[in-house]
N, C-alpha and C positions, 0 to 999 in steps of 0.2 A: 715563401714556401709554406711557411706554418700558415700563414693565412687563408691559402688555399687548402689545407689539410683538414681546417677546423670548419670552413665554409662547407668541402663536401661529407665532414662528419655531420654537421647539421643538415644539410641536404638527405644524406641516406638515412639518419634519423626519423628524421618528419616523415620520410618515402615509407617505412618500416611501421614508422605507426598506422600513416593512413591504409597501410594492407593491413593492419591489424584491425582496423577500426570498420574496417570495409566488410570484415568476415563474422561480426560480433551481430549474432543476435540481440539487441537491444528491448526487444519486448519483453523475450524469454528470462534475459534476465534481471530484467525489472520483476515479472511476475515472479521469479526464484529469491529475488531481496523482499519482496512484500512477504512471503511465505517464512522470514527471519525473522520480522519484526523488530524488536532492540536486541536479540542475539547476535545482529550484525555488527552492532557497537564494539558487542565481548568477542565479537570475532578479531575487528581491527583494533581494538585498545591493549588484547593481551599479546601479541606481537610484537607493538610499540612498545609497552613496557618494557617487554626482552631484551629490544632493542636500545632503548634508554639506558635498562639497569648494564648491559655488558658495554655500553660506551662511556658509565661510571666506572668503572671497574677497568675496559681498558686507559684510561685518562690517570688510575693510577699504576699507570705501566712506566711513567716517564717519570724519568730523575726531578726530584723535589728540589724548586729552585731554577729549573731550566724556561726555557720558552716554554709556553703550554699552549695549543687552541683553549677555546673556552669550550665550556660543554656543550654548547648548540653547533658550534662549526666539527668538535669532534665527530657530534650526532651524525652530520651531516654527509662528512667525508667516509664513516663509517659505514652510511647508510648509500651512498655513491660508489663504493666497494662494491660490496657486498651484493648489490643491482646487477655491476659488472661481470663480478665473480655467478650470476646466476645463468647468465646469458652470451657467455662467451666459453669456446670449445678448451682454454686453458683454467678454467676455471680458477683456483686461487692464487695463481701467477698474477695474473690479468689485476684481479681483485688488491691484491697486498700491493702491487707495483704502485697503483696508481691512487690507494690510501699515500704510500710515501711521497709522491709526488706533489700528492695536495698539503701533505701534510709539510712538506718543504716548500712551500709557495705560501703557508704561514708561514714561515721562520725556523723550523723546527731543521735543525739540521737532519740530513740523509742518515747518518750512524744510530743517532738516536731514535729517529723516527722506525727504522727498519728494526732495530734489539726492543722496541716496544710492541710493535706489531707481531713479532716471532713470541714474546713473552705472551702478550694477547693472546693468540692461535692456540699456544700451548696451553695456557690455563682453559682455554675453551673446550679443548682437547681434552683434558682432564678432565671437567667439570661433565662432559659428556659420558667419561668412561664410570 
């Protein structure tokens, strides 16, 4: 059953891109990036920084001495969230669920993973306000 779950989650995946890729002007916005120049760099690198510095900062969300990901697969999981959480109608349901998931498929037990992720949210929350 999981098999067949993950087969037509890849399936409507690909389906969804290639409508997306179907509707993309490709010239337009090539001539819209050449008109960046290397601004396009500071567009994509200050993002990623963001995104780097708050998966430092949540990575120390998790009790000192426990299983840890390392900081690229935090990155990662983080960054596989938060994708999810853009594009799905539950938005940070979606998104936190399936950080814990991943994040317990490294090692990180459910209890911990989830009191990290709420601590994260919340400091994010904050740092926001």
């Amino acid at each position: 059953m999981k098999r067949y779950f993950k087969t037509g989650s890849i399936l409507l995946s690909i389906a969804l891109l290639a409508i997306f890729m179907a509707q993309v002007d490709f010239i337009l916005l090539w001539e819209k990036l050449r008109l960046l120049k290397w601004k396009f760099l500071f567009i994509i690198l200050t993002p990623g920084l963001g995104y780097w510095l708050a998966t430092l900062a949540w990575r120390h969300c998790f009790p000192q001495g426990k299983v840890q990901p390392s900081l690229y697969r935090l990155f990662m999981i983080r960054h596989l969230g938060e994708s999810l959480a853009l594009i799905n109608p539950t938005n940070i349901i979606a998104g936190e669920s399936s950080k814990a998931v991943l994040l317990h498929k490294e090692g990180v037990p459910y209890k911990t993973g989830i009191v990290s992720l709420a601590l994260s949210r919340t400091l994010l929350i904050l740092s926001h306000i």
